[in-house]
N, C-alpha and C positions, 0 to 999 in steps of 0.2 A: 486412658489410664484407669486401671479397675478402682473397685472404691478402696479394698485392703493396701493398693500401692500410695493411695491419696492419705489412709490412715498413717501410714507408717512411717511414709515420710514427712508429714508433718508433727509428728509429733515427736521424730527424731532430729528434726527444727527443735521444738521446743524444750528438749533434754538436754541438747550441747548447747545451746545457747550459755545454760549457765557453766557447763561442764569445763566448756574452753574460755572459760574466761579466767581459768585459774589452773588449767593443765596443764599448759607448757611454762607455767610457773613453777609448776614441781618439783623438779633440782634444786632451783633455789632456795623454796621454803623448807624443802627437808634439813637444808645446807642451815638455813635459819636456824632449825631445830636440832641442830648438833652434828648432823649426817655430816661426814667426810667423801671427798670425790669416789672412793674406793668404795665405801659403802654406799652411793647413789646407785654405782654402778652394780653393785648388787642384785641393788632392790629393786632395777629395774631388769633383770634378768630375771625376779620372783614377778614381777607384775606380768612379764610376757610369759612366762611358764603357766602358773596361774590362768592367765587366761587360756594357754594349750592344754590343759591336762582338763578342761571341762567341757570342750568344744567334743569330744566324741562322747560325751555324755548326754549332753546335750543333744545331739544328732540320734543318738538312739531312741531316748526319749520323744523328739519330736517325730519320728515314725511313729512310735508306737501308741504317744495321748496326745499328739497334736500339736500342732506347727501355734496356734490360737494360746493354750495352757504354757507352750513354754514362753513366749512372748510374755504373756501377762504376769504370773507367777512373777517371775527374777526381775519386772519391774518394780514391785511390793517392795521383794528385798532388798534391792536401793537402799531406800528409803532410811530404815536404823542404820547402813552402814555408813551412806551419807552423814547422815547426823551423827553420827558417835567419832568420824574422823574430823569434821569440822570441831568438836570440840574438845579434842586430843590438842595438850602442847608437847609432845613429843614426840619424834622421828619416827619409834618406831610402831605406836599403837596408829601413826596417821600412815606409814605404811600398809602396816595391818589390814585396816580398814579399805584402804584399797585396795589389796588385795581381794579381799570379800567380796566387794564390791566389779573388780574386774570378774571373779568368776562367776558372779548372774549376770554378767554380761556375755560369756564365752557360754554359759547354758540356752541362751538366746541366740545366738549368731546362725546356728543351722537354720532355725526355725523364718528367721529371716528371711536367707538368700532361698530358701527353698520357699517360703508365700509369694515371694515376690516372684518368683521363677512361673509360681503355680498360674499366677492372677493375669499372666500375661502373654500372650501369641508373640512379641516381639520381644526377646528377654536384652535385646543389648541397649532397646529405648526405656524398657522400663526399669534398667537399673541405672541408665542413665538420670532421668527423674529423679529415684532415691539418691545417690551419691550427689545430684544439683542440691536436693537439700539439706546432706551431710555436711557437704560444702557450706551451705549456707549458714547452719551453725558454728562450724568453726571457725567462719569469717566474724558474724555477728559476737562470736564467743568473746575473740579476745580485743574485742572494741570495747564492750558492756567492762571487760577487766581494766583496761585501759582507764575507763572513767569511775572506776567504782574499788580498784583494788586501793585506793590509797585513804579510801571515805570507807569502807567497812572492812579491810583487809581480804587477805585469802580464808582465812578460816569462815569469814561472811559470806562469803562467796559458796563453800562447799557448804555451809547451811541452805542456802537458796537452790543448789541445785538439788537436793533430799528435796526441796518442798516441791518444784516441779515436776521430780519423782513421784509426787503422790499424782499429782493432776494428769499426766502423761497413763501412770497406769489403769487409773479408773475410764478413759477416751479409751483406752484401746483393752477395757473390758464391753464396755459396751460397743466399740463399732467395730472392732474386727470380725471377720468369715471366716468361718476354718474353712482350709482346703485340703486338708489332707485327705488324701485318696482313699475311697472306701472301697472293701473285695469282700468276696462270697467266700475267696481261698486266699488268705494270706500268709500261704506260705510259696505262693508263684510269684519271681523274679524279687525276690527280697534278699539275696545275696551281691556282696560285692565281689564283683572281680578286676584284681588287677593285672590288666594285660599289658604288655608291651606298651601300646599309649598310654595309658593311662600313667605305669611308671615314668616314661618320660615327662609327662604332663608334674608328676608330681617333682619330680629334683628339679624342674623348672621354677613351678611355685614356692619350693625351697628358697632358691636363689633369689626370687624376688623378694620374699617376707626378709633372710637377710638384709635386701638393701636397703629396707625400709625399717630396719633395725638401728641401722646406722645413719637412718636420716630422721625420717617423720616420728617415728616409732621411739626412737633414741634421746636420750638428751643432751646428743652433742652439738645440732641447730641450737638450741637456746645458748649452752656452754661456752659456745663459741661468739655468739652476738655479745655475751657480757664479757666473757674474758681476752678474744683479742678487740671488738671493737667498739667494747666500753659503752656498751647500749642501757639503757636504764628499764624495767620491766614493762612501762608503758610503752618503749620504741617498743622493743621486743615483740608484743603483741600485737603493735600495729604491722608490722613486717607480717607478721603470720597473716592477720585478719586480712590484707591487701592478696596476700598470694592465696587465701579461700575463697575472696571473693571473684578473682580469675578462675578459680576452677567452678564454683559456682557457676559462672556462666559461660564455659565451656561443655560443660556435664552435657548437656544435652546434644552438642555437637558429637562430643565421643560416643554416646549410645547409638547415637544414629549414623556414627562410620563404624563402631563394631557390628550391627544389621546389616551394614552395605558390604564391607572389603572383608568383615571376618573377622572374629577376636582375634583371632592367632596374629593376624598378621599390626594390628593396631596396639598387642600386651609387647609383641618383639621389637616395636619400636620405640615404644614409650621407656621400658623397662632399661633400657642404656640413655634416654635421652632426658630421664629424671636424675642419676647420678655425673653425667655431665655436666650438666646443669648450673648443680651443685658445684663442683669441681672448681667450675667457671667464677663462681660468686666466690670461692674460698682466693682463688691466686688474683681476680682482680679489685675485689671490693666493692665492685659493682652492684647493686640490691636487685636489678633488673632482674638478673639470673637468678639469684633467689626468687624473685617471684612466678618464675616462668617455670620453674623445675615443679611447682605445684601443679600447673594442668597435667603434666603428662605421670606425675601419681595419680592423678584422678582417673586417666583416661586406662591407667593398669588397674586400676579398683574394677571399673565398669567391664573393662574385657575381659578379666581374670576369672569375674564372678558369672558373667556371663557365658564362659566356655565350661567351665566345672559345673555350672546346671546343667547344662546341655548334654555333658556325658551319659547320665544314666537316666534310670528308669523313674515318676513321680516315687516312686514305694520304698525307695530305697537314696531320697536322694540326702535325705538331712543323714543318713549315713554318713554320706561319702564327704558332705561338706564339712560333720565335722571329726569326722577320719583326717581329710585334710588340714584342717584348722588342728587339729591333736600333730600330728607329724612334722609338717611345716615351722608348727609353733616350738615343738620340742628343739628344733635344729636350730632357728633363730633368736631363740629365748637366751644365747649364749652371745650374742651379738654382741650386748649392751658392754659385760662385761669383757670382754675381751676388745671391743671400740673402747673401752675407758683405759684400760694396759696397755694399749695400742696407743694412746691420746698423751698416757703419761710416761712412757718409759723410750716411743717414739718416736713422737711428733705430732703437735695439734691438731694437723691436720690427717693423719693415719686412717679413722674411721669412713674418709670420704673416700680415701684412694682404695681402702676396704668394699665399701656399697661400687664405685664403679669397676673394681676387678670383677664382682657378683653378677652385675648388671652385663656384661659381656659374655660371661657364662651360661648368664639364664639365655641370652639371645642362641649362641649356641647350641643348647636342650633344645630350646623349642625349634629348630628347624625338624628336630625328629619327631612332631606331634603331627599327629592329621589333623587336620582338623575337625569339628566336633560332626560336622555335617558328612563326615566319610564313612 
């Protein structure tokens, strides 16, 4: 593991730690602060758009000043958005706020999947590594909430993570390596094209950012634990933190079957056996399923990211990552709201039967992808 994969994922450890211990709180507290179901539902179609509409900005920029500057930069900016939404009491300036705050996240994302892609010969081991410790934060996250949201509340909480903010970004000024690619002529192979694979590649990743609209992404998992099975915000988090902590320690398993059998073939089975899953937890009550539908999100993050590096060339890649994250994002950004129209007008359960009709389709597309090594 290079040293940029060693920076990045541990200090993406130490930013959700505090992040998740009060994000899948969010419906609620907004609900707290006046927000009605229809307006959650909204706002989490501005959070998901938000972060689409910055991710090709992002990617441009990280071709052009560095995978290293966009990293560092939009962790700074955290920082005041963090703080100014912890101490908002109302819906919608703590909205707001996150919004801001999502898009130096979505300015960030190319610059990501493309270091990590850069720093490493084996890319489906070393993203598996990073998403083990994605994982690991979001398990740890909603433990730390668990103990902590009823002794300094949510707004304490989203103070604490601005302050990790500062500490996270100053580690990865000074330890990061730029890798972006240097040329004598940079204007050779610095275009995208999309051909045939690649479009199918794309209404694939479509369909999968959908399902994850309607599940992880969404807030009809949490919606759903409080309003059919009357769960209190500490279960709630514990449910989560238990199915992070399975993928956590499967993370490394999927990287190293996406090098062995193929991404393609490890995103087309996960990608229906995540909203199953789900399905299964909704009709029998069962939490097992719940928790088990977390690895195989995991194991679609690790394959997903690891075949869209693979496509194209270093020079052009935070292009295309966040071309994709812009398109993907645009089409899925409608999820949330139309899973909430679907939830209410019906049936509670609508949003899941929503992600596994997607989850079927995406398998579908992808039979028409080569894979990335053709």
């Amino acid at each position: 593991m290079g040293r940029n994969v060693k920076v990045l994922s541990i200090t993406v450890l130490l930013i959700l730690i505090p992040l998740f211990s009060w994000n899948y709180l969010l419906p609620l507290y907004l609900k707290e602060l006046g927000a009605t179901d229809k307006v959650i539902g909204i706002s989490y179609t501005l959070f998901s758009l938000s972060f689409t509409l910055a991710q090709f900005v992002g990617g441009y920029l990280s071709d052009r000043c560095g995978r290293k500057l966009m990293i560092v930069v939009p962790t700074y900016l955290m920082i005041p958005f963090y703080g100014l939404m912890g101490t908002a009491d109302h819906w919608v300036p703590v909205a707001a706020f996150y919004i801001a705050a999502n898009i130096c996240s979505a300015l960030q994302s190319p610059s990501f999947i493309s270091m990590i892609a850069e720093s490493s010969t084996h890319k489906g081991t070393a993203f598996g590594i990073y998403e083990g410790f994605v994982a690991l934060g979001i398990t740890v996250g909603p433990l730390l909430g668990a103990y902590m949201v009823y002794r300094i509340a949510i707004p304490g909480l989203i103070l604490l993570t601005a302050g990790m903010a500062l500490i996270v970004a100053v580690i990865r000024t000074v330890l990061l390596k730029e890798t972006k690619p240097v040329t004598d002529r940079p204007n050779v192979d610095t275009r995208v094209t999309f051909g045939v694979n690649l479009r199918w590649f794309l209404l694939a990743a479509t369909c999968l950012f959908l399902v994850f609209s309607f599940t992880i992404y969404g807030p009809f998992l949490t919606l759903y634990q409080r309003e059919v099975f009357n769960l209190t915000k500490s279960k709630i988090n514990l449910y989560f933190a238990i199915g992070g902590l399975l993928s956590a320690m499967v993370s490394l398993v999927g990287g190293k079957a996406t090098d062995r059998f193929g991404a393609k073939l490890i995103l087309a089975t996960s990608v229906v056996t995540h909203p199953l899953l789900i399905l299964l937890w909704v009709f029998t009550g069962n939490f097992t399923f719940f928790i088990l539908s977390f690895t195989f999100s995991q194991f679609c993050y690790i394959s997903y990211f690891a075949m869209l590096s693979s496509l194209v060339g270093d020079h052009v890649r935070g292009r295309l990552v966040g071309l994709f994250g812009t398109i993907t994002g645009i089409v899925s950004s409608v999820g949330p709201y139309v899973g909430m129209y679907a939830k209410l007008h019906v049936d509670v359960k609508a949003p899941f039967y929503l992600a596994m009709l997607l989850g079927v389709l995406a398998l579908m597309v992808l039979r028409n992808v080569r894979n990335s090594s053709d």
